[in-house]
C-alpha positions as CSV (number, residue, x, y, z in Angstrom):
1,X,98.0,116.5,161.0
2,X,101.2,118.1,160.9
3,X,105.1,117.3,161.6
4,X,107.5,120.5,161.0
5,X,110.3,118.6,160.4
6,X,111.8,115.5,158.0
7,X,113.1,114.0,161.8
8,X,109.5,113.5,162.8
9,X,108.5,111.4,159.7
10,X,111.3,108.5,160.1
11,X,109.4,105.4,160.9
12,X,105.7,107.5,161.0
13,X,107.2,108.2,164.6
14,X,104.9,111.0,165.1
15,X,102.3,111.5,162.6
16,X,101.3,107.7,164.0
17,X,100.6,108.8,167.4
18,X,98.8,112.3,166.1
19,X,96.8,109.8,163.9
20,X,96.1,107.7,167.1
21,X,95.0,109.8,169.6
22,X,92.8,111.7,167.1
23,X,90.9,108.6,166.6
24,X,90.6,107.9,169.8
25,X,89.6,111.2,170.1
26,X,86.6,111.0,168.1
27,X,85.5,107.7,169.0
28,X,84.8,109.3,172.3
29,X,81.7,111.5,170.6
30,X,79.3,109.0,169.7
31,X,77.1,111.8,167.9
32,X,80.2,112.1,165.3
33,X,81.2,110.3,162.1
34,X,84.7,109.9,161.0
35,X,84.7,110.5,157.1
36,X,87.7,109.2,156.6
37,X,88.8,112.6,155.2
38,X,92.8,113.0,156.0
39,X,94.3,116.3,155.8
40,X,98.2,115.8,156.4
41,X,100.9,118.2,156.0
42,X,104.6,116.8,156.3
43,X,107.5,119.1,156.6
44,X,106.3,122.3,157.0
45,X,106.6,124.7,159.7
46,X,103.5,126.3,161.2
47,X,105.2,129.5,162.1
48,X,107.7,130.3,158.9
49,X,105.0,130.0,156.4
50,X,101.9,131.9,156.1
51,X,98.5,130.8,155.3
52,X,98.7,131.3,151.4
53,X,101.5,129.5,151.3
54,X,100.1,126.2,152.6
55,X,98.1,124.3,150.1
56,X,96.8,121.8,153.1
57,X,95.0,124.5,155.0
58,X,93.3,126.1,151.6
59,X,92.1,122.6,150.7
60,X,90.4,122.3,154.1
61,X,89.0,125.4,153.5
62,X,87.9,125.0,150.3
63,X,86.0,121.9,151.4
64,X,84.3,123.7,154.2
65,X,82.9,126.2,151.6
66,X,81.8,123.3,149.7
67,X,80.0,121.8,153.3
68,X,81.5,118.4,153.5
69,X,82.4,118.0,157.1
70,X,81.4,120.3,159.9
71,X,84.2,119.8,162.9
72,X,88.1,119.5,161.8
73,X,89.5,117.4,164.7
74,X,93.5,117.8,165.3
75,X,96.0,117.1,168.3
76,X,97.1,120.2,169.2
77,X,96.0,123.8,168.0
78,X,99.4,124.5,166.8
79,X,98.8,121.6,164.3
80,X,96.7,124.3,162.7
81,X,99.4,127.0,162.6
82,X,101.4,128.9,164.9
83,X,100.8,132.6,163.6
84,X,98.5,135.0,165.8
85,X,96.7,137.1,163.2
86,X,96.3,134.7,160.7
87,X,95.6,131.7,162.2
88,X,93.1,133.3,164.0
89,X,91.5,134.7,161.1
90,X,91.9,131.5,159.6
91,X,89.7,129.7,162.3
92,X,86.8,132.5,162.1
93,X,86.7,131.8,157.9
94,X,86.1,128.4,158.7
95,X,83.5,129.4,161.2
96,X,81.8,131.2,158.7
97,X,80.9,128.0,157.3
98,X,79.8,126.1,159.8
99,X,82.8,124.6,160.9
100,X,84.1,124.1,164.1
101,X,87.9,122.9,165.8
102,X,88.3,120.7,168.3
103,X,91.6,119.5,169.7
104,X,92.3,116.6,171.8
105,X,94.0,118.8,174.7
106,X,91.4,121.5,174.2
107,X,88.2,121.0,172.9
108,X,86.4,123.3,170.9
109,X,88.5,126.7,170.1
110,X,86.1,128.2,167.6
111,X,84.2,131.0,169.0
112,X,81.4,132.2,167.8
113,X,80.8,135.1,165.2
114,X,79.6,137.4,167.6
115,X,81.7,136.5,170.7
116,X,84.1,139.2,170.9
117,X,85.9,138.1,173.9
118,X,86.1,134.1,172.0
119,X,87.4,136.1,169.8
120,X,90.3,138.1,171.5
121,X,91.2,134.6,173.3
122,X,91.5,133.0,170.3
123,X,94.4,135.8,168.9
124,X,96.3,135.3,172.6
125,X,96.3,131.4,172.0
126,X,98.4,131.7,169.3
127,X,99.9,135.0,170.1
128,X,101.5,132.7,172.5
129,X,102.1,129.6,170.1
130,X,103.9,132.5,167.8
131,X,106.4,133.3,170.5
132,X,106.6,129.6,171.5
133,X,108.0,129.3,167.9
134,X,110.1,132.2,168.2
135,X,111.2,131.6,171.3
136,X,112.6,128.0,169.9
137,X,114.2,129.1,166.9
138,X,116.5,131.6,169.6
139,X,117.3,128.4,171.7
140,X,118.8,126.7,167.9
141,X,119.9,129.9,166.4
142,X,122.1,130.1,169.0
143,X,123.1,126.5,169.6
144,X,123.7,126.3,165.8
145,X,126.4,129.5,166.3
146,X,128.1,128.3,168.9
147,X,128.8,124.7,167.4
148,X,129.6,126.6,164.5
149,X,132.2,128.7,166.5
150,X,133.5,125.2,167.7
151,X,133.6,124.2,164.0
152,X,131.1,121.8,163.3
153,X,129.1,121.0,160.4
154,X,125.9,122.1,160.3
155,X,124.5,119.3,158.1
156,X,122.6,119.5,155.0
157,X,123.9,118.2,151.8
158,X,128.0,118.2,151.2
159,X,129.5,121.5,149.4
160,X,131.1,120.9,146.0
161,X,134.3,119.3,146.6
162,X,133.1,116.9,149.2
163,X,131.1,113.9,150.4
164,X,129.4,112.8,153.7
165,X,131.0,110.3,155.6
166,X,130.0,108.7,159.0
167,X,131.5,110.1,161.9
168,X,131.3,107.7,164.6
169,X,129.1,110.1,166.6
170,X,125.3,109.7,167.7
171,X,123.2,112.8,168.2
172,X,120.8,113.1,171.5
173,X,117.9,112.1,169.3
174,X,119.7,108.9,167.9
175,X,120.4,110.1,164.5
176,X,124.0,108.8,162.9
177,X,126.2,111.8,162.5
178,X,128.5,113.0,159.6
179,X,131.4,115.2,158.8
180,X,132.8,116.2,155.8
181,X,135.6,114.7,153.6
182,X,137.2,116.0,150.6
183,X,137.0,114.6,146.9
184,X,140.3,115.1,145.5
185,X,139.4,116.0,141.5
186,X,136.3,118.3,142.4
187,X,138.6,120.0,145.2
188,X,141.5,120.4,142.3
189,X,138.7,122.1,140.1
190,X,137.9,124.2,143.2
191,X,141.5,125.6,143.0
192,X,141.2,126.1,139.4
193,X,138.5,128.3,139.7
194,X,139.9,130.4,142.6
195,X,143.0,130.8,140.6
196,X,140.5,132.4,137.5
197,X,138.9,134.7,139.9
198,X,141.8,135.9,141.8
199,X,144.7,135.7,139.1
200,X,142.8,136.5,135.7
201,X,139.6,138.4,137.8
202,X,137.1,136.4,135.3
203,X,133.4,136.9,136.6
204,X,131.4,133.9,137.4
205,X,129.4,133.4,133.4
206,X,133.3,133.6,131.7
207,X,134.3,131.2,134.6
208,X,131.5,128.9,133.6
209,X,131.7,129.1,129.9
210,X,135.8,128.6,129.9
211,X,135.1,125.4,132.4
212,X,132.3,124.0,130.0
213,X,134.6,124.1,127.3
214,X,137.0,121.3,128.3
215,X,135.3,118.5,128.5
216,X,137.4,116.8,131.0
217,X,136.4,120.2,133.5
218,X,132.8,120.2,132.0
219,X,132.7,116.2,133.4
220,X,133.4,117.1,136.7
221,X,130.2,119.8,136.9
222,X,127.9,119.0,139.6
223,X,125.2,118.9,136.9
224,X,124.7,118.4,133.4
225,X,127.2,121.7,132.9
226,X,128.7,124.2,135.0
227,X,126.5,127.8,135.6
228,X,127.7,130.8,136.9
229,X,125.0,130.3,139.8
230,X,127.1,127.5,141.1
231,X,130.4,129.3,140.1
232,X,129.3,132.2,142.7
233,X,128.2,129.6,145.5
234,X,131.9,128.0,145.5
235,X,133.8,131.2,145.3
236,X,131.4,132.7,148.3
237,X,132.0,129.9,150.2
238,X,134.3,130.1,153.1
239,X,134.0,126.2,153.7
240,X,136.6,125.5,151.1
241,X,138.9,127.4,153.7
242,X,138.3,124.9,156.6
243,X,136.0,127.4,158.4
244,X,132.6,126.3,158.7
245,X,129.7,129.1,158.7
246,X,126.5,130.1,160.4
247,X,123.8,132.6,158.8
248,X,124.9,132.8,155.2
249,X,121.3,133.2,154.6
250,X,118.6,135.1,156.8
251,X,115.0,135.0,156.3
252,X,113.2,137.7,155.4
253,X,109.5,138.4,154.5
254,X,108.6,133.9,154.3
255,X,112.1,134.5,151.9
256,X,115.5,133.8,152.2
257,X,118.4,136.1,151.0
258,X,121.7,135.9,151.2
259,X,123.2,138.0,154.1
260,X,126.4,140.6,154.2
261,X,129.3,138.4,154.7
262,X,130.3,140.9,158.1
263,X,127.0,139.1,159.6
264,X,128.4,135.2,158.6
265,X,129.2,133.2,161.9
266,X,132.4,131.2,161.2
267,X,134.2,128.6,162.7
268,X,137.2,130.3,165.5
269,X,140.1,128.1,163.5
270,X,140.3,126.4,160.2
271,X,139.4,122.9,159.8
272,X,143.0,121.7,157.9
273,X,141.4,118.5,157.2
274,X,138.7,119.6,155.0
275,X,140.7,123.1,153.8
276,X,140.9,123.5,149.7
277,X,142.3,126.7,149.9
278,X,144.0,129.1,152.1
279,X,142.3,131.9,154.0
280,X,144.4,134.7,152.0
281,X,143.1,133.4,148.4
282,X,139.6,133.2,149.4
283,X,139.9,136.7,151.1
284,X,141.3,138.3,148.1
285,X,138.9,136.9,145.8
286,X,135.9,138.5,148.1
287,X,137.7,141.6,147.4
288,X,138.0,141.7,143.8
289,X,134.9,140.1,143.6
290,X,133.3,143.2,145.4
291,X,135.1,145.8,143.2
292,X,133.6,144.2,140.1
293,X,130.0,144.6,142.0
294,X,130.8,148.2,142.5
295,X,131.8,148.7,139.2
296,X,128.7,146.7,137.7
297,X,126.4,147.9,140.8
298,X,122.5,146.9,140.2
299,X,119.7,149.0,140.6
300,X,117.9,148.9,144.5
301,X,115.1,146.6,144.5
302,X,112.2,149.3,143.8
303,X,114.6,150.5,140.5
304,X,114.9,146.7,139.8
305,X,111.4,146.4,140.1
306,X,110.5,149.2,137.8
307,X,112.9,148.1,135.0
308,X,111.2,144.7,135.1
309,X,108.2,146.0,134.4
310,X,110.0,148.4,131.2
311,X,111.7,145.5,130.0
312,X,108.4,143.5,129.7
313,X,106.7,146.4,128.1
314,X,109.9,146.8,125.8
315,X,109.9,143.0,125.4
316,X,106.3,141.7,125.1
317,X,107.7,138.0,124.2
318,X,109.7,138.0,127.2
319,X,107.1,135.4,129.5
320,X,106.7,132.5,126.6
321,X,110.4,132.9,124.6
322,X,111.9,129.6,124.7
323,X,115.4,128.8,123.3
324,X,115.2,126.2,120.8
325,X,118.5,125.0,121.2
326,X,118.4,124.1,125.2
327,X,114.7,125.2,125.8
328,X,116.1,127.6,128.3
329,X,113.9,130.7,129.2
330,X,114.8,134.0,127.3
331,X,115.5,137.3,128.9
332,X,116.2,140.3,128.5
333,X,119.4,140.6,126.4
334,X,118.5,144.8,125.2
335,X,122.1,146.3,124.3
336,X,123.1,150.1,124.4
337,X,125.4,152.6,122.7
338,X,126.7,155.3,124.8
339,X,128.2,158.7,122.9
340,X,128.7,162.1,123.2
341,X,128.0,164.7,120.7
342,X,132.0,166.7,119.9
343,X,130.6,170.1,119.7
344,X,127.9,170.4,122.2
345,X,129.3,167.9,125.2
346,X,125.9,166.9,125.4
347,X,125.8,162.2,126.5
348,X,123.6,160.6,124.5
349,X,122.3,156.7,124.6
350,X,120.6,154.5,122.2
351,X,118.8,151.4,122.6
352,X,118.5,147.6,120.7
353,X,116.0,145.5,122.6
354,X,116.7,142.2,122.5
355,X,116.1,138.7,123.7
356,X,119.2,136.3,125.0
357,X,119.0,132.7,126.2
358,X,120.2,132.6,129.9
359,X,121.5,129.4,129.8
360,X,124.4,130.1,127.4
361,X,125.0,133.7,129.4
362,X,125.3,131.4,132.6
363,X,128.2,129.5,130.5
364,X,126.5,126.4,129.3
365,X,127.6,125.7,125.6
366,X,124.8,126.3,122.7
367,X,125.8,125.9,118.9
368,X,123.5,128.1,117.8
369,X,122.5,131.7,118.1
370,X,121.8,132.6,121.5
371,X,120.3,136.1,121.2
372,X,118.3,137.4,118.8
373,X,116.4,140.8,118.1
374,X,113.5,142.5,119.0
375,X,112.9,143.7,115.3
376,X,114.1,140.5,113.9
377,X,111.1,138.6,115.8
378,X,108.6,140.7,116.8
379,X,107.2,141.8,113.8
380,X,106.7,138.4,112.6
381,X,105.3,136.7,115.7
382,X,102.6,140.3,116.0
383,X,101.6,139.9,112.3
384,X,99.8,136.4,112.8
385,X,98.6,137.2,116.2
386,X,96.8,140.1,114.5
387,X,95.5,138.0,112.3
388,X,94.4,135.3,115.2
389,X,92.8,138.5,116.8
390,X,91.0,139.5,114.1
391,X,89.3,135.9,113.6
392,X,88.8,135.6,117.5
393,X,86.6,138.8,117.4
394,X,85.0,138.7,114.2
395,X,81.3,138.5,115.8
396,X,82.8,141.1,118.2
397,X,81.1,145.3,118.0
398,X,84.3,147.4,118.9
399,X,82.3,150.0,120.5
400,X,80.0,147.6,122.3
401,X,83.0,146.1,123.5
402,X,84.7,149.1,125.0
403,X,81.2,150.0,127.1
404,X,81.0,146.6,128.4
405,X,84.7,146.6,129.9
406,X,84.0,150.1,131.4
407,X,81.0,149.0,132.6
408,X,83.1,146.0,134.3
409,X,86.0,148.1,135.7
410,X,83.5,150.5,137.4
411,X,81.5,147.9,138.9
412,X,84.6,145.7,139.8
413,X,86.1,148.8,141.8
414,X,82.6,149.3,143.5
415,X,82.6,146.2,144.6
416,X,86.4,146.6,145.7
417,X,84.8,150.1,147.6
418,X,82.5,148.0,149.4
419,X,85.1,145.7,150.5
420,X,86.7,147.9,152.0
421,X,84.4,150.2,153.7
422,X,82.5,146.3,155.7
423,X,86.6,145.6,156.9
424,X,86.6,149.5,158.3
425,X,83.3,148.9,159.7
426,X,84.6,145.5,161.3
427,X,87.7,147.2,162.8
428,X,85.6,150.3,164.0
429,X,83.1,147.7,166.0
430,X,85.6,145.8,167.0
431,X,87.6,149.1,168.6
432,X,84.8,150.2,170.1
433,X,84.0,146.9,172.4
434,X,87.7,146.7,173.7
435,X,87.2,150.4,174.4
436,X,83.7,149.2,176.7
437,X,85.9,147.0,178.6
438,X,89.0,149.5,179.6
439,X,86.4,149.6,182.7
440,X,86.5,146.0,183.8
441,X,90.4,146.0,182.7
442,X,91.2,148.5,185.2
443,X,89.4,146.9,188.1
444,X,91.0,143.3,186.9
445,X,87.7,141.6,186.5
446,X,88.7,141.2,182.4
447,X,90.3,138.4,181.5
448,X,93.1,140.7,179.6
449,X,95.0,143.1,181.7
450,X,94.7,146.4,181.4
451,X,98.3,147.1,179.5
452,X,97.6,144.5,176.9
453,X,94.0,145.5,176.4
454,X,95.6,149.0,175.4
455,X,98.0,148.0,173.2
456,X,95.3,146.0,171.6
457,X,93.4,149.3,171.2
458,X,96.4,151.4,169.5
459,X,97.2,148.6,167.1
460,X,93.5,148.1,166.4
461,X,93.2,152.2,165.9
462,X,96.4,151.6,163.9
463,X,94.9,149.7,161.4
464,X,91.6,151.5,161.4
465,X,93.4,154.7,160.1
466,X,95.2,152.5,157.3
467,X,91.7,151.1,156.6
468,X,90.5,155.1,156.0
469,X,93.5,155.6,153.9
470,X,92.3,152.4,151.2
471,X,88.8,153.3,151.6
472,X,89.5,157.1,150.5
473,X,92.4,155.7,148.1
474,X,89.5,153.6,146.5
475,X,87.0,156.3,146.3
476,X,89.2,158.4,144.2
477,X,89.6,155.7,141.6
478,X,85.5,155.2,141.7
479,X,85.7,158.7,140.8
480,X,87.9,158.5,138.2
481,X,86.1,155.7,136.5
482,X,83.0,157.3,136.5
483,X,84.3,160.3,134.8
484,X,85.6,158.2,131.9
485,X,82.1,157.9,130.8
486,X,81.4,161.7,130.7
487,X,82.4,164.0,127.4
488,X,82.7,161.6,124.7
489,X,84.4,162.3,121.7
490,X,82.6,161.9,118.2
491,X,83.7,158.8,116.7
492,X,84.8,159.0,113.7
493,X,83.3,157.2,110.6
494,X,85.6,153.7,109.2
495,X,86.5,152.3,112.9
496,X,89.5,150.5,112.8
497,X,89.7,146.7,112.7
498,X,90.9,144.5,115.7
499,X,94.1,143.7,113.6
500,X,95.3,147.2,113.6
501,X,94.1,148.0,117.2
502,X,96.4,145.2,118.1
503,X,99.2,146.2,115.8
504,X,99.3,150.5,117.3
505,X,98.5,149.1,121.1
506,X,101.6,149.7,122.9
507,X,103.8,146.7,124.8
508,X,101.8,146.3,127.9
509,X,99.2,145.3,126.1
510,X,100.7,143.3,123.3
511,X,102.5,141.2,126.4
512,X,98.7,140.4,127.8
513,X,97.2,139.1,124.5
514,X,100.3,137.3,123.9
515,X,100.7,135.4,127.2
516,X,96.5,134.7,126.7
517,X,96.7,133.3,123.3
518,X,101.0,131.6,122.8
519,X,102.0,128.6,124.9
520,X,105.4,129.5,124.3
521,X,107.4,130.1,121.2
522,X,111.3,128.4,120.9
523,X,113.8,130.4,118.6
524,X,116.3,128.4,117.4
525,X,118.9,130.0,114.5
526,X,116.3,132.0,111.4
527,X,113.5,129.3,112.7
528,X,110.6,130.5,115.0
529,X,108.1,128.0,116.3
530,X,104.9,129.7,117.8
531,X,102.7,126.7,120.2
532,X,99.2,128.7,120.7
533,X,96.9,127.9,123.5
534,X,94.0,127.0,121.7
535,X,93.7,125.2,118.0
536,X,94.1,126.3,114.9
537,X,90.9,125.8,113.3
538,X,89.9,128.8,115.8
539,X,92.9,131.1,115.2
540,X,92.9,130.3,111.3
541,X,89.9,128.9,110.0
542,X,91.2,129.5,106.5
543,X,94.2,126.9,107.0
């Protein structure tokens, strides 16, 4: 059972009748058994999330594999899902182990492994629940901007700077309506942090530290401090105007991002009753606001994305450093010196990794030192994990060691080759049977006409030639693993310990053992406390 909204769980309005007419459902096969066995998902839509990211359907999966129930009874099919590919696949894996769907409108929609054309029907039932979905999200899309244009709120919870109040109103589904109303001493620190935006052009962490300062400010925080997170949200909100807005965020990918502010849908006139500040002030602090991006521009995600992963090699403490102070995580805090050399011209740059508590960079107050040194800690922290190496793999033959894990890599990516060649062989199979039936399509005695059947084809051809490309793709690295074991080198005679193969391995690999064997390690002033995973009495048998 599934309901895709909070709405449908007041007074178990819904999931009650789902609940009902399933049982009734199954009472009417006296060859079944009811097991009792509820799987229930409350909230969630069917067609914005994906299979991986409902835990529900795994778990019914998961119990299939084990064999505990062979026929998974629901309402409707969209109950299952409402996305064509994967719910489809998603029916076939349960399939493959022996269990079956029935609905209470439909009956049984799992087809067989080997009925292609089950098969095909199956992807158009829920190619058709997928635009249902789409279809519907149009209809409120646009509903939502044009009561928006009208100016009304949207719901959700109240912005800073205001409550919810009754309205008076009733919705056409019964549900008490609110509007917004303003809180006089959040909406004067509003104002006060317009004015250090637009008049002193602080950014949102100084905004945050200066407001955390006075207590009387830091009181009126909407949490236990201000943060520049929630600095941003007020000063990017044109609510505080009087104009309410549509499409701040857009969806993109299962995740939501914030859009362009030329894409927002606001309100045609200000709201004076609800207004904080005037139109002008909150336009001018967009601007500045923008000037300081532009002067401070990030990196595009695929730069982003590659200095994530050079900070984490440069910082291999970054995933378990804890601030001891707030127990905040620490990030990436590396400074650099910029210069240029008088006689040549010629820019150089140096570098000081370091570590920095976001917390206090977000504003919130610490009394203690908030960033710390690469060299200060590292060398510390690495000196007694060496040490916890060497003791884990006393018993352990370095040589022996390093045959076994290219022995494992080469048969991992054979199996990976393998993989890949059965799903080209699927799609190739697959193509080919459509292609049979192009016959039957064009004298309309096939269930699918003859436009759609085609498109099937190309998309199906489509993904065969990607399928080539990660077949060939994995080849090459078979090939490269196989010709690591060729030409040896000759050892040579006193092979280091593990200690000091620890100690020279570069940050990459430091950053693995280190998330394996630290729970986390909080920082706090000249003190360092290091949690390991497992006990002492293994790492240190000495102590």
């Amino acid at each position: 059972m599934r309901v895709s909204s909070n709405q449908q769980l007041e007074a178990d309005g819904d999931l009650s009748v789902q609940r009902q007419l399933v049982r009734e459902y199954v009472e009417k096969h006296p060859d079944w058994r009811l097991d009792e066995k509820e799987y229930f998902e409350g909230s969630k839509s069917g067609y914005k999330n994906t299979v991986e990211e409902r835990d529900v359907l795994g778990e019914a999966l998961l119990d299939a594999q084990k064999g505990e129930y062979q026929i998974l009874a629901v309402y409707k099919d969209d109950r299952i899902g409402r996305r064509m590919w994967e719910i489809g696949s998603y029916v076939m894996r349960l399939k493959s182990y022996g269990v079956d769907i029935y609905t209470v409108k439909d009956g049984c929609i799992s087809p067989d492994q080997e009925d292609i054309m089950g098969q095909m029907m199956l992807a158009l039932r829920y190619g058709n629940a997928q635009k249902s979905s789409s279809d519907t999200g149009m209809r409120v899309k646009d509903t939502a901007r044009k009561l928006v244009q009208k100016g009304k709120f949207m719901g959700g919870a109240a912005p800073y700077g205001y409550r919810l109040v009754l309205s008076g109103e009733i919705s056409k589904h019964g549900r008490a309506l609110h509007h917004l109303e303003i809180l006089p001493d959040q909406a004067e620190m509003v104002r006060h942090i317009f004015r250090l935006s637009l008049y002193k052009e602080f950014g949102s962490a100084k905004i945050a530290r200066l407001c955390n300062e006075q207590e009387d400010q830091r009181r009126l925080a909407p949490g236990d401090a201000w943060k520049s997170g929630t600095i941003t949200s007020i000063l990017t909100n044109p609510i505080y105007t009087g104009h309410t807005a549509y499409k701040r965020r857009e969806r993109i990918q299962g995740k939501y991002h914030r859009a362009r502010a030329e894409d927002w849908i606001l309100s045609d006139e200000a709201n004076e009753e609800i207004a904080i500040i005037d139109w002008e002030t909150w336009k001018s602090v967009q601007e500045k606001r923008a000037q300081r991006r532009k002067k401070y521009s990030s990196p595009s995600p695929g730069e982003r994305k590659e200095q994530e992963l050079k900070n984490k090699e440069l910082l291999p403490l970054l995933d378990v450093l804890r601030c001891g102070a707030c127990g905040g995580k620490m990030t990436n805090g590396t400074g650099y010196n910029y210069w240029t050399v008088g006689k040549t011209g010629e820019k150089r740059t140096s570098r000081i990794p370091a570590y920095k508590c976001q917390n206090a960079c977000q504003g919130v107050p610490h009394g203690t030192n908030s960033r710390f040194r690469a060299s200060r800690i590292e060398p510390l922290v690495f000196s007694i994990l060496a040490e916890a190496v060497g003791n884990l793999l006393k018993e352990e033959n370095i040589l022996e060691t390093v045959k076994k894990i290219k022995t494992r890599k080469y048969e991992a990516k054979q199996r990976a080759l393998l993989k890949e060649r059965q799903e080209l062989e699927t799609l190739q199979k697959k193509c080919t049977v459509m292609e049979e039936h192009i016959p039957d399509a064009m004298t309309g005695t096939y269930p699918v006409s003859l436009k759609e059947l085609t498109e099937l084809i190309s998309r199906n051809r489509r993904q065969i030639k990607e399928q080539e490309e990660r077949v060939q793709k994995r080849e090459e690295e078979l090939a490269g693993t196989a010709g690591e074991g060729g030409a040896r080198k000759r050892e040579k005679p006193g092979h280091p310990s593990w200690e000091k193969i620890f100690l020279e391995a570069d940050g990459a690999v430091k950053r693995v053992l280190v998330n394996t064997l630290v729970e986390q390690i909080e920082m706090t002033g000249a003190k360092a406390v290091i949690r390991f995973k497992t006990g002492k009495e293994t790492l240190f048998p000495k102590l």
